[in-house]
N, CA, C and O of each residue as an XYZ file, in Angstrom:
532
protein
N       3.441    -25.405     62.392
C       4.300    -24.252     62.234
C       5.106    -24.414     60.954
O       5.482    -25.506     60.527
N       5.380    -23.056     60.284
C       6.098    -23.448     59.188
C       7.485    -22.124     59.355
O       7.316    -20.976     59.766
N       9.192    -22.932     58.759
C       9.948    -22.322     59.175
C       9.761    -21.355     57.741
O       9.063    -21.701     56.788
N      10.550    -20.063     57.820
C      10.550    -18.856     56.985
C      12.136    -18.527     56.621
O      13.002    -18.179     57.423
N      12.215    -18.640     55.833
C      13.874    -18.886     55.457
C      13.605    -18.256     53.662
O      13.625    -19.002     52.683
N      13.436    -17.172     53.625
C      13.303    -15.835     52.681
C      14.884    -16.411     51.718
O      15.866    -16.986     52.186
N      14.625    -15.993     50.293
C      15.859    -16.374     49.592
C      16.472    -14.658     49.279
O      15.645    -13.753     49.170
N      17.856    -14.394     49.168
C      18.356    -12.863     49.293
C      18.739    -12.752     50.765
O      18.654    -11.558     51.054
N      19.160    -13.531     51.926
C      19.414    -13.044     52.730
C      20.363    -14.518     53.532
O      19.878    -15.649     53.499
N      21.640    -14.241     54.160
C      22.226    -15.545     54.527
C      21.641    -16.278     55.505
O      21.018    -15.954     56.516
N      22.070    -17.740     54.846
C      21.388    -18.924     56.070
C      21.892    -18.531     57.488
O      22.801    -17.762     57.801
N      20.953    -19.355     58.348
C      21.373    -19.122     60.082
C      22.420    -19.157     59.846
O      22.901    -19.669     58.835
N      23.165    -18.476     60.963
C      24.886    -19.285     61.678
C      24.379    -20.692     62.055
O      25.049    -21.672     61.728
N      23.268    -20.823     62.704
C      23.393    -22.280     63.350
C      22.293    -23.112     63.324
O      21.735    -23.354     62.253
N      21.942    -23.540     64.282
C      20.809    -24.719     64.133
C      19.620    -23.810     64.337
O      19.267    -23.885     65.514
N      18.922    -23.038     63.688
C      17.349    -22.330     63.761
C      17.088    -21.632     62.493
O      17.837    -21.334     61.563
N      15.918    -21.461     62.682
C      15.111    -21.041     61.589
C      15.019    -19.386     61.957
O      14.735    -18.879     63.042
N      15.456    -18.532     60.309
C      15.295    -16.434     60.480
C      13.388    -16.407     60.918
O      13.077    -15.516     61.709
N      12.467    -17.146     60.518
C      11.567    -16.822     61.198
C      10.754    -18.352     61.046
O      11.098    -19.360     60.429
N       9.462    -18.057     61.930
C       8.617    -19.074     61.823
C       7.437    -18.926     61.836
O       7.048    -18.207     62.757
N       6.758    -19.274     61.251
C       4.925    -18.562     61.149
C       4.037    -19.709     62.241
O       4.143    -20.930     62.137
N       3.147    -18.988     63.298
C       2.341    -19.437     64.098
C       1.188    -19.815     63.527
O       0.497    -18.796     63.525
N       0.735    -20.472     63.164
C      -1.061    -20.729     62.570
C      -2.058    -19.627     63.335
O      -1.648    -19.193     64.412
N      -2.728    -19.381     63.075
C      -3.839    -18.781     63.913
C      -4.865    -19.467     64.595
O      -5.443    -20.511     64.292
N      -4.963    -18.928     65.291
C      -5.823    -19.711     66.670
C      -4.741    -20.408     67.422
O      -5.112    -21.281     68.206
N      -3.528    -20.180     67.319
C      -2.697    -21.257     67.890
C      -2.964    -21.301     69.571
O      -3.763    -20.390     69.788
N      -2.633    -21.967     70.820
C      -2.765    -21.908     71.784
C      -0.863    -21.679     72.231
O       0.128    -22.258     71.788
N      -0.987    -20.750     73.115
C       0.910    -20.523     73.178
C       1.177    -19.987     74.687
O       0.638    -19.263     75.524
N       2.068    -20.598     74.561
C       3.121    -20.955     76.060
C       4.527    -19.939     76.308
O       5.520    -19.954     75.580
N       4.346    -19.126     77.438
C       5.582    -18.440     77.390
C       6.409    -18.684     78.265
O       5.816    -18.581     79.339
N       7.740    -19.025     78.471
C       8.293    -19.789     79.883
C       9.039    -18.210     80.366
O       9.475    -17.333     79.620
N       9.004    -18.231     81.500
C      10.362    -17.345     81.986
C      11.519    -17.700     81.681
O      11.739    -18.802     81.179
N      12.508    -16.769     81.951
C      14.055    -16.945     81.850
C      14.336    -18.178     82.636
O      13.847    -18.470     83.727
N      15.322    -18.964     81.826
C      15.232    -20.461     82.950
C      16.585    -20.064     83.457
O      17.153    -19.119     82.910
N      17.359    -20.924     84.811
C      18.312    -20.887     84.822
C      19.186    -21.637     85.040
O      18.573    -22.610     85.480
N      20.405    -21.932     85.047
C      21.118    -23.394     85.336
C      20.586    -23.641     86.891
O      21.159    -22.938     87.723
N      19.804    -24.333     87.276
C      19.432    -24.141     89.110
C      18.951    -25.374     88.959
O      17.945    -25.561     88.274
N      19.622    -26.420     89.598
C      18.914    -28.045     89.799
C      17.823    -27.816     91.024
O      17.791    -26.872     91.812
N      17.024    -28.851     90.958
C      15.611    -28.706     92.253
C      16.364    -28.823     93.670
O      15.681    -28.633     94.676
N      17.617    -29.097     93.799
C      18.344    -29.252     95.087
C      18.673    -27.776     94.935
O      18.277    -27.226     95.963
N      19.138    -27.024     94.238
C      19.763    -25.865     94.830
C      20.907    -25.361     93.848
O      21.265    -24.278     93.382
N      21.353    -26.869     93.757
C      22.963    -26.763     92.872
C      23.049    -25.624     91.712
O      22.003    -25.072     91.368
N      24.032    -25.339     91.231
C      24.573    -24.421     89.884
C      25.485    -25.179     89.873
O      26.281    -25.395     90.786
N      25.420    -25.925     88.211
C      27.007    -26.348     87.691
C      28.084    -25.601     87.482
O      27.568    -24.484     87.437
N      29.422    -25.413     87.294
C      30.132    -24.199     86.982
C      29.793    -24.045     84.988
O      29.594    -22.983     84.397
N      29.818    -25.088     84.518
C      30.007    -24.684     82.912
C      28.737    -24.370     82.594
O      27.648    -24.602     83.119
N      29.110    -23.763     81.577
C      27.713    -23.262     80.320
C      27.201    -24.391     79.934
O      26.106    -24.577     80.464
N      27.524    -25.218     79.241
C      26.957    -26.305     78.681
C      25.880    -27.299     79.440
O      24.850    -27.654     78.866
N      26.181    -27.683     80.670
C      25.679    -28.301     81.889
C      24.885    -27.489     82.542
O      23.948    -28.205     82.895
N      24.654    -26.157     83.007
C      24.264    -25.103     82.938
C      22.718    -24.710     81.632
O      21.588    -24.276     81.855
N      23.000    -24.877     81.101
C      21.842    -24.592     79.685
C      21.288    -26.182     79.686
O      20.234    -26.347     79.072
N      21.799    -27.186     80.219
C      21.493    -28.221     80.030
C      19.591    -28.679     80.904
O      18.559    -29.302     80.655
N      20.454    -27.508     82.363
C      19.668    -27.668     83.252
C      18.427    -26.920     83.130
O      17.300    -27.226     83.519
N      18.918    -25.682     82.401
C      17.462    -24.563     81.599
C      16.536    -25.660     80.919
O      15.424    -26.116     81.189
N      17.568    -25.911     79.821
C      16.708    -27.071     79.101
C      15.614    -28.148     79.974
O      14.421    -27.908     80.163
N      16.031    -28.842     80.237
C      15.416    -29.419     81.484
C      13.972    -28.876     82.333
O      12.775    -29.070     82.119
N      14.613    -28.215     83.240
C      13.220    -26.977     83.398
C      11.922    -26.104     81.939
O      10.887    -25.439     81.893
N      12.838    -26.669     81.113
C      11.571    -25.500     80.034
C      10.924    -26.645     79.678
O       9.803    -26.435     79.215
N      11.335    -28.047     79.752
C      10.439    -29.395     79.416
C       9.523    -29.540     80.690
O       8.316    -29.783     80.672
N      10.197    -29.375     81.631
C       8.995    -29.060     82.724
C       7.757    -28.421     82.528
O       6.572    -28.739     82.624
N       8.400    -27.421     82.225
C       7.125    -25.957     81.727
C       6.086    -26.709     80.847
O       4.878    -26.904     80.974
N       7.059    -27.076     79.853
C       6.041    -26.898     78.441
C       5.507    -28.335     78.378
O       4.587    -28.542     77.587
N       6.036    -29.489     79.216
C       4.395    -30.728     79.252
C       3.131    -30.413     80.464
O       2.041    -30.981     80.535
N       3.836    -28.991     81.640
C       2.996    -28.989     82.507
C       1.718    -28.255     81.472
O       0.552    -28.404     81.837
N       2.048    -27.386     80.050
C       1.260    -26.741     79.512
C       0.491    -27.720     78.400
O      -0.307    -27.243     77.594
N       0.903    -29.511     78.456
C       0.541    -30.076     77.334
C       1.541    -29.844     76.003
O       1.064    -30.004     74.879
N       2.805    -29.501     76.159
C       3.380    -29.163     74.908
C       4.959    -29.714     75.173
O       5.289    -29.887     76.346
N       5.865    -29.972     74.178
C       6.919    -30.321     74.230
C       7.676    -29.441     73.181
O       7.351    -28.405     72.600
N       8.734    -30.174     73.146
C      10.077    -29.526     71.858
C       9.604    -29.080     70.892
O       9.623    -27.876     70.637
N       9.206    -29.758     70.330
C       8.631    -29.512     69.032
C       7.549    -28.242     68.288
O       7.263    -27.862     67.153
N       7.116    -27.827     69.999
C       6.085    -26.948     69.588
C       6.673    -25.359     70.037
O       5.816    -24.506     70.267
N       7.949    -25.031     70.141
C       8.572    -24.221     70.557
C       9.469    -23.458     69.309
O      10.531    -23.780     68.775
N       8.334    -22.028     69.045
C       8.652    -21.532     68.025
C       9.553    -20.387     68.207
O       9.690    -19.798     67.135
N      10.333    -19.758     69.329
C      10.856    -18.860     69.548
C      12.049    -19.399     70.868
O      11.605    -19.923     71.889
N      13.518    -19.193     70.678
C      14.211    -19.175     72.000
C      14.505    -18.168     71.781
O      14.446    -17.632     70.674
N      15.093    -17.431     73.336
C      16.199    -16.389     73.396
C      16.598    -16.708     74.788
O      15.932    -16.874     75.810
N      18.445    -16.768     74.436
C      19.145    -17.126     75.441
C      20.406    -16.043     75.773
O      20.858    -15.188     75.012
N      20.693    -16.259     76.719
C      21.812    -15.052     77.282
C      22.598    -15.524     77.993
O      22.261    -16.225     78.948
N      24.016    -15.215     77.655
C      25.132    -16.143     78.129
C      26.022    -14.522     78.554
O      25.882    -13.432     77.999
N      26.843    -14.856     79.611
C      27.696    -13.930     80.056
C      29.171    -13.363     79.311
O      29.712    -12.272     79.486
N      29.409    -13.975     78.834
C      30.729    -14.174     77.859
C      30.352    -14.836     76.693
O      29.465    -15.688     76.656
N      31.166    -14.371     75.515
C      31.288    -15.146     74.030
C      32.192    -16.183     75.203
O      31.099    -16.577     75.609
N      32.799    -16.652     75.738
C      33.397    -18.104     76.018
C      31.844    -19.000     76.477
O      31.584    -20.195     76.338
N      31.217    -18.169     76.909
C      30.305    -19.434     76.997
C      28.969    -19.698     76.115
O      27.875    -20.023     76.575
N      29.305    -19.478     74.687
C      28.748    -19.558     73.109
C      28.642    -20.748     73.260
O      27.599    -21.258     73.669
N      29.758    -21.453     72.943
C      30.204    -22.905     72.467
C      29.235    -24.199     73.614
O      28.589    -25.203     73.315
N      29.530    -23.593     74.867
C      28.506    -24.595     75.846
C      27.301    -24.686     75.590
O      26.506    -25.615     75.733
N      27.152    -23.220     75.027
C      25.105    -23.229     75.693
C      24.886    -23.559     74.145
O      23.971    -24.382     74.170
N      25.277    -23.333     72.686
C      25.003    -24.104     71.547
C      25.370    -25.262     71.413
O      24.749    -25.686     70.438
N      26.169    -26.230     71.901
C      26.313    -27.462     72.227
C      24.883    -28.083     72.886
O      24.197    -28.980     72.395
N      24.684    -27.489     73.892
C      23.290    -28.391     74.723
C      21.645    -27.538     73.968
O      20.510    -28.006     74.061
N      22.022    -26.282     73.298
C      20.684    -26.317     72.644
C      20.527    -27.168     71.556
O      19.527    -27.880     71.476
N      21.763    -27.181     70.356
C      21.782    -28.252     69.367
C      21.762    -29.600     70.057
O      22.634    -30.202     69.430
N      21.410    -30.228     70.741
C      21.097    -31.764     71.350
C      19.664    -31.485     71.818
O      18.812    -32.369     71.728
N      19.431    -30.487     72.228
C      18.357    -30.179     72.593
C      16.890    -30.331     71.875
O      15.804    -30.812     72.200
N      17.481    -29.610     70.628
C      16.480    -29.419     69.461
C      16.925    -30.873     68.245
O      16.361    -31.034     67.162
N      17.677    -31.476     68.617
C      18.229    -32.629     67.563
C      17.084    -33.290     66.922
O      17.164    -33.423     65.701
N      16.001    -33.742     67.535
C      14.785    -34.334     67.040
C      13.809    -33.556     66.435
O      12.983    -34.208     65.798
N      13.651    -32.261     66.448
C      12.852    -31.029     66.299
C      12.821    -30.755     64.914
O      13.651    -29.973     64.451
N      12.035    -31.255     64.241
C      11.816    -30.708     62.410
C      11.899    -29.639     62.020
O      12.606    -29.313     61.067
N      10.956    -28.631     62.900
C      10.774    -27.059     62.209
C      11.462    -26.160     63.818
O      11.056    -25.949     64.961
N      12.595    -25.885     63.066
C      13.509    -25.163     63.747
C      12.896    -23.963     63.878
O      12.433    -23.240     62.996
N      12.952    -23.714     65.782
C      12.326    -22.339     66.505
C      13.576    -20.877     65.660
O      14.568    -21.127     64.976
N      13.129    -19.676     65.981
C      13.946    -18.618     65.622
C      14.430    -18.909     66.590
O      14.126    -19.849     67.324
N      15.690    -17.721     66.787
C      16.384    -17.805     68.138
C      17.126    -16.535     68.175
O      17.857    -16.114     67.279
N      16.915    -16.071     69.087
C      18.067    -14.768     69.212
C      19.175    -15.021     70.365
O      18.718    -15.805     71.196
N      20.325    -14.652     70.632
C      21.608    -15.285     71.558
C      22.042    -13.754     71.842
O      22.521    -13.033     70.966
N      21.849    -13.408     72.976
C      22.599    -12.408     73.363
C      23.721    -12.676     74.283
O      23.661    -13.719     74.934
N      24.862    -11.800     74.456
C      25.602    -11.745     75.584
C      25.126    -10.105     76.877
O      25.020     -8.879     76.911
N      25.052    -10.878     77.380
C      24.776     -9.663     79.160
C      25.666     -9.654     79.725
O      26.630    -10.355     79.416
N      25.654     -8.821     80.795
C      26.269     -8.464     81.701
C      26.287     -9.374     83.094
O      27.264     -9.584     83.814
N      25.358     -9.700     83.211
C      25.238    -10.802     84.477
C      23.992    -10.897     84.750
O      23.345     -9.959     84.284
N      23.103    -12.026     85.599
C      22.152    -11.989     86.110
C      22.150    -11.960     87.561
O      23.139    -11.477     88.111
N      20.934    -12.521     88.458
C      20.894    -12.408     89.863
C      21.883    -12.911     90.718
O      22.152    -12.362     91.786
N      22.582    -14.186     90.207
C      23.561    -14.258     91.142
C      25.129    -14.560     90.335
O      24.977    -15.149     89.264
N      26.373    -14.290     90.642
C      27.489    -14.310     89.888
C      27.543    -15.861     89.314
O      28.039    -16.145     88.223
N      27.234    -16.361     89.791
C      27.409    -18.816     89.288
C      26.848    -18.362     88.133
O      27.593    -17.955     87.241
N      25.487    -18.361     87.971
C      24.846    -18.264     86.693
C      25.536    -17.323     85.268
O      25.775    -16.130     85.082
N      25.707    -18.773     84.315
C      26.244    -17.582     83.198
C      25.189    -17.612     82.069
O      25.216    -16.631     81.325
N      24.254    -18.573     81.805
C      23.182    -19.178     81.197
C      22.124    -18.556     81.399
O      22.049    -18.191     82.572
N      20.702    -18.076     80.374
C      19.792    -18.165     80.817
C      18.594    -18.298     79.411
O      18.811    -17.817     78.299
N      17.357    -19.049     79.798
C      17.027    -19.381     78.171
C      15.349    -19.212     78.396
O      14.909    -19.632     79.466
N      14.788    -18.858     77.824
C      13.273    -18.849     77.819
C      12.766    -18.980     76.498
O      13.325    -18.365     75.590
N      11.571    -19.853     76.225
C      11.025    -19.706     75.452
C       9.658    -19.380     74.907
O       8.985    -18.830     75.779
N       9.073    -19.513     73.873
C       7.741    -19.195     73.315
C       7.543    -20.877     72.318
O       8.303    -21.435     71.528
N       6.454    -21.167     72.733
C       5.806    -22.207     71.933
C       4.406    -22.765     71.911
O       3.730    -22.902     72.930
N       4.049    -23.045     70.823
C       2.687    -22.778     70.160
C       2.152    -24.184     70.031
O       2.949    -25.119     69.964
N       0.766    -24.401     69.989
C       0.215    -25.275     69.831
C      -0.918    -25.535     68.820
O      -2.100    -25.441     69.148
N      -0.559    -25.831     67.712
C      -1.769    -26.179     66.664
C      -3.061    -26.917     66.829
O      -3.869    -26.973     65.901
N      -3.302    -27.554     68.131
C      -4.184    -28.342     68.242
C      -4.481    -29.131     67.004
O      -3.592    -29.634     66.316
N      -5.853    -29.229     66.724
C      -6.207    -30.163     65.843
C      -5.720    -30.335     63.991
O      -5.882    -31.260     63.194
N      -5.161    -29.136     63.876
C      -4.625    -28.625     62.803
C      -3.183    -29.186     62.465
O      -2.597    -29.100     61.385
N      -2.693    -29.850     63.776
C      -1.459    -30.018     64.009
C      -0.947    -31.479     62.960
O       0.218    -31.877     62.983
């Protein structure tokens, strides 16, 4: 994958790449919306711990598909409040810390999801170069 960072237009706010080009033929992985939800049941109260646990689950996803961090060319995450910005970019930047070619990312704020605990929610897209890789 290669990141796309066009000159005439300002750098990210944060840790990602304005676009990223897929190779062709790539093989690609789409996760659902993850959510802060441990395999017991639990919801943490914070964002940060919360996105921690998305995180978590989308590594699930993406070695059950043969793929990890690295091959994850697209997030989009949704947090309930600008107060909980600072959590859920805290645990995506640790997240992606090892990750060379920074995914795009879009960050919205919503209104709420299925149940009121949840303020987090993150899904991604990621690609696989196979032999090209």
């Amino acid at each position: 994958m290669k990141s796309l960072s066009p000159a005439g237009i300002p750098p990210p706010f944060a840790r990602y790449s304005h676009g990223v080009e897929v190779p062709a033929g790539a093989r690609l992985v789409r996760t659902s919306g993850q959510l802060g939800l441990d395999a017991d049941g639990t919801t943490p109260e914070d964002a940060e711990a919360q996105a921690r646990l998305c995180f978590a689950n989308i590594d699930a996803i993406l070695r059950s598909g043969g793929m990890g961090r690295a091959q994850i060319c697209h997030l989009s995450a949704y947090v309930t409040d600008r107060v909980h910005m600072a959590g859920y970019m805290a645990a995506r930047d640790a997240y992606l810390a090892e990750v060379t070619v920074l995914p795009s990312s879009t960050l919205m704020i919503v209104s709420g999801f299925t149940r009121p605990e949840f303020v987090v929610e993150v899904e991604v897209w990621a690609a696989d170069q196979g032999a090209s890789e």
